[in-house]
KOLPA-933262 format. One record per residue: residue in one letter; residue number from 0; x negated, y, z of N, C-alpha, C in turn. Coordinates in pm, whole numbers. Layout:
N
res:n:n.u:n.v:n.w:ca.u:ca.v:ca.w:c.u:c.v:c.w
a:NUM:X:Y:Z:X:Y:Z:X:Y:Z
...
This chain:
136
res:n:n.u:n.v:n.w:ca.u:ca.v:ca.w:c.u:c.v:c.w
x:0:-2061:1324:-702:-1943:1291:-625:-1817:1346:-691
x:1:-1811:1417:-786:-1692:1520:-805:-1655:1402:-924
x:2:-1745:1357:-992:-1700:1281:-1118:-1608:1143:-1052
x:3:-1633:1112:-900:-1549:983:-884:-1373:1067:-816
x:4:-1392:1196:-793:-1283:1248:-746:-1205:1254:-866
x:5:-1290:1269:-1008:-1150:1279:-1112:-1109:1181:-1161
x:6:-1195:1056:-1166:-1200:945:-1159:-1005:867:-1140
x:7:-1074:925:-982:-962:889:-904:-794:952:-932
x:8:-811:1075:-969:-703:1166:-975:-685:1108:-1117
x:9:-726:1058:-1222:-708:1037:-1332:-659:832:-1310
x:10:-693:803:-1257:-630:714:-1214:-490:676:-1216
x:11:-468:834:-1045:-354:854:-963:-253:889:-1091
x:12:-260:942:-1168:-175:1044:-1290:-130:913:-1392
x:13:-228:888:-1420:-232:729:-1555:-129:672:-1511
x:14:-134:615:-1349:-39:495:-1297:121:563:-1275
x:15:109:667:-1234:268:763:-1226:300:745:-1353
x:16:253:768:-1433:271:767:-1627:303:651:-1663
x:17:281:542:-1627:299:479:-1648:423:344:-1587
x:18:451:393:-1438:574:391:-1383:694:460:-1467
x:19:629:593:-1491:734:651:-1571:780:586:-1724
x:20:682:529:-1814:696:452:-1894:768:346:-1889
x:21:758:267:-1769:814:122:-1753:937:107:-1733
x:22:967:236:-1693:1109:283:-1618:1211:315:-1739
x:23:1147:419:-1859:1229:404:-1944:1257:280:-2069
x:24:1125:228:-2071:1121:78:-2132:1245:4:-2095
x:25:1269:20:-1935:1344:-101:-1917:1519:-20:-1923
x:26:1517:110:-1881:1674:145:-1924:1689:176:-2079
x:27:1620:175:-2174:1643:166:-2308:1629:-28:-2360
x:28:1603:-124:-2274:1646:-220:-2332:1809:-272:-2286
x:29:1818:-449:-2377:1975:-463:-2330:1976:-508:-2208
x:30:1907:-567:-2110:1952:-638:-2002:1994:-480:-1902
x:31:2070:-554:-1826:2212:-456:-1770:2086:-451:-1565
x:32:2112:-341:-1537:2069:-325:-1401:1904:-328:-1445
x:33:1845:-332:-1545:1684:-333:-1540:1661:-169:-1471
x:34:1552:-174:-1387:1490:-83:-1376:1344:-135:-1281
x:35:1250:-81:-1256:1124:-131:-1209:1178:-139:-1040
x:36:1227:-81:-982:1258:-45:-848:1299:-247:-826
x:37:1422:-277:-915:1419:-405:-955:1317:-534:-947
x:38:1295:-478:-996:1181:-590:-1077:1060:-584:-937
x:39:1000:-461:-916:928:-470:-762:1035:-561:-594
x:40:1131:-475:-630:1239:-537:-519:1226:-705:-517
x:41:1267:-771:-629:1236:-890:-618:1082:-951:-631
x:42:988:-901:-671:863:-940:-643:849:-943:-482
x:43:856:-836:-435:823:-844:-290:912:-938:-230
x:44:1077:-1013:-246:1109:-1053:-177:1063:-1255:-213
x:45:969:-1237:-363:906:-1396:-324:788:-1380:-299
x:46:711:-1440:-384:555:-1479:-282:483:-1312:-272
x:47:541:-1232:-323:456:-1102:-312:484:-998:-208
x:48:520:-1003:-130:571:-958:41:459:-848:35
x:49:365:-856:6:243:-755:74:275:-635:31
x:50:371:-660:-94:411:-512:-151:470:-424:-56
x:51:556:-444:21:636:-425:112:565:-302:245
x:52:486:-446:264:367:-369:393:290:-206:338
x:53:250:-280:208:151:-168:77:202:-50:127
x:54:361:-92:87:436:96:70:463:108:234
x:55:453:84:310:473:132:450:310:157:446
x:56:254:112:442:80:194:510:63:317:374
x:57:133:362:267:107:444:195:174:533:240
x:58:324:516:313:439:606:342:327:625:486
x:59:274:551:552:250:638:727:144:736:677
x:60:16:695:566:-112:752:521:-23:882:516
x:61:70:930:355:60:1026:354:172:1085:406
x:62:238:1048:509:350:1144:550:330:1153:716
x:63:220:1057:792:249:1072:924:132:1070:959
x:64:26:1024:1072:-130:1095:1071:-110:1114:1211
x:65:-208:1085:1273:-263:1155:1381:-412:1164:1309
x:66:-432:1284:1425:-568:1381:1370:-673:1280:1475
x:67:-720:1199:1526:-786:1144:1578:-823:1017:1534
x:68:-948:958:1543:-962:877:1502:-929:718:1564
x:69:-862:631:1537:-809:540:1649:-878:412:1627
x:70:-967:392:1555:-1046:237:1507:-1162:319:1452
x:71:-1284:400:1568:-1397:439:1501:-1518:301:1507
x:72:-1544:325:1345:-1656:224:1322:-1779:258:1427
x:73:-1831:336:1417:-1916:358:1513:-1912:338:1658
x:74:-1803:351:1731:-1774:277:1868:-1798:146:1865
x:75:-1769:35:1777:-1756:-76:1764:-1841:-123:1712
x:76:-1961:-50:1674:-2102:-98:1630:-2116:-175:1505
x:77:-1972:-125:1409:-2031:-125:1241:-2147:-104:1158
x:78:-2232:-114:1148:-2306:-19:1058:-2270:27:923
x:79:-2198:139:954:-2136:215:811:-2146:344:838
x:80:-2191:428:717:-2206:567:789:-2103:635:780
x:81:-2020:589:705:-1894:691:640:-1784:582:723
x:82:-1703:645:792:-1575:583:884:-1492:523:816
x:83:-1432:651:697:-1358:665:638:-1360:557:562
x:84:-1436:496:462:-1452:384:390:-1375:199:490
x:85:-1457:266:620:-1380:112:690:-1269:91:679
x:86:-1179:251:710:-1026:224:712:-1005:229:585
x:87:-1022:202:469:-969:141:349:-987:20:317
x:88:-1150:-59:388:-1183:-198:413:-1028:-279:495
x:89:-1025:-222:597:-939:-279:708:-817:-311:627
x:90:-757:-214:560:-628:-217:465:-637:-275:371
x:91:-702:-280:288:-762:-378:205:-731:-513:235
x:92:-823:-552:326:-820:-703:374:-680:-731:434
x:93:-625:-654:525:-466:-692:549:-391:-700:408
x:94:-384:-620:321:-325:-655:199:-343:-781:132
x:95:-509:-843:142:-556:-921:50:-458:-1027:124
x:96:-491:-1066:290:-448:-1152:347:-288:-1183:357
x:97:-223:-1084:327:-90:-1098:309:-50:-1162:166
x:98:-153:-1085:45:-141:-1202:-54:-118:-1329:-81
x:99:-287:-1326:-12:-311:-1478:-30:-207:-1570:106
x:100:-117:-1528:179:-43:-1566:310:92:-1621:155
x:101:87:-1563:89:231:-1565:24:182:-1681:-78
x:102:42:-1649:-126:66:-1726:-233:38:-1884:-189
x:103:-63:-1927:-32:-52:-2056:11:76:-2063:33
x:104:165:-2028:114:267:-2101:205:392:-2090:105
x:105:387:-1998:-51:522:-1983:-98:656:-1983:9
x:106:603:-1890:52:757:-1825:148:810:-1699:60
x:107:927:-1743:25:999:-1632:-14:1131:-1639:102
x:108:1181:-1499:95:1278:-1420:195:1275:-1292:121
x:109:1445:-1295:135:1493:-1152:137:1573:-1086:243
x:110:1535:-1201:333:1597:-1132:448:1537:-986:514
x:111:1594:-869:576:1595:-733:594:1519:-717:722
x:112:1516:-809:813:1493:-777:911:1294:-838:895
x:113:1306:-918:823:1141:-960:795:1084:-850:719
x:114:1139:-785:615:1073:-688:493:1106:-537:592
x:115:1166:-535:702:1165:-418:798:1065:-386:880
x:116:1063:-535:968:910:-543:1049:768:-504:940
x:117:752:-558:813:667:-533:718:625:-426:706
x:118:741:-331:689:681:-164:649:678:-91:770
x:119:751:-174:844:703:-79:1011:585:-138:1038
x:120:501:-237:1003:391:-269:1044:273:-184:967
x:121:358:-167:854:268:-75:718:281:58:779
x:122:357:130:854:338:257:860:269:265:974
x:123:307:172:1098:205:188:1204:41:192:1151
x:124:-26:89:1090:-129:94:1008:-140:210:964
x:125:-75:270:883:-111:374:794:-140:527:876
x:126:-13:515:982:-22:659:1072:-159:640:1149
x:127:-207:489:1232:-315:439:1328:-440:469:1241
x:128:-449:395:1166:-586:324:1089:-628:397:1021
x:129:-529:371:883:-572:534:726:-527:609:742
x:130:-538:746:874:-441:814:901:-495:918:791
x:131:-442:1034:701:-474:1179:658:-493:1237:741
x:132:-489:1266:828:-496:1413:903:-641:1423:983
x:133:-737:1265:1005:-820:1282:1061:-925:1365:993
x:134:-927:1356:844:-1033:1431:759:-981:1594:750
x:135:-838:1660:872:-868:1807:838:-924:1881:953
């Protein structure tokens, strides 16, 4: 088990590194206003919206939490032994489905009040569902 924890942390480190890379890639070339913040900003506002939701259920995971569990697999007669795994299933599939929502219907919007409801829907998720605090 310890080898998928570094796994993971080696992952987590690679992808920061590599934000950090992309970031100076794009202020050392010529186009004027590049930066990734950019370049994500407008992804999420065409067919890729789920980004949006992503960072609201990452912002509720690790900054907000209730210590209880609020969608136990086992009440609901999952068969899974580990809880914890569902609520990454559950998030998962809302992500996938927001994908694939963008890439049938090609709805793009940059309107504020749609990409608002999004990450308030992402943090409710994230504080409800993948909360941190239930595993202390």
């Amino acid at each position: 088990m310890d080898i998928f924890y570094y796994i993971v942390v080696g992952v987590i480190v690679a992808s920061v590194l590599l934000l950090f890379g992309l970031e100076i890639l794009a202020k050392l070339n010529d186009i004027p206003n590049d930066n990734v913040n950019i370049i994500i900003r407008n992804a999420a506002f065409s067919k890729l919206y789920f980004i949006t939701f992503a960072f609201g259920v990452v912002s509720g995971h690790l900054f907000l939490g209730v210590t209880f569990r609020w969608i136990d697999c086992r009440a609901i007669k999952i068969p899974i032994n580990d809880c914890a795994i569902f609520d990454v299933i559950v998030i998962v599939l809302l992500n996938l489905f927001l994908l694939l929502t963008g890439f049938i219907f090609k709805f793009n919007t940059s309107r504020p009040l749609f990409h608002f409801s999004l990450f308030a829907l992402g943090l409710f998720t994230g504080h409800f569902i993948w909360s941190m605090n239930v595993f202390n």
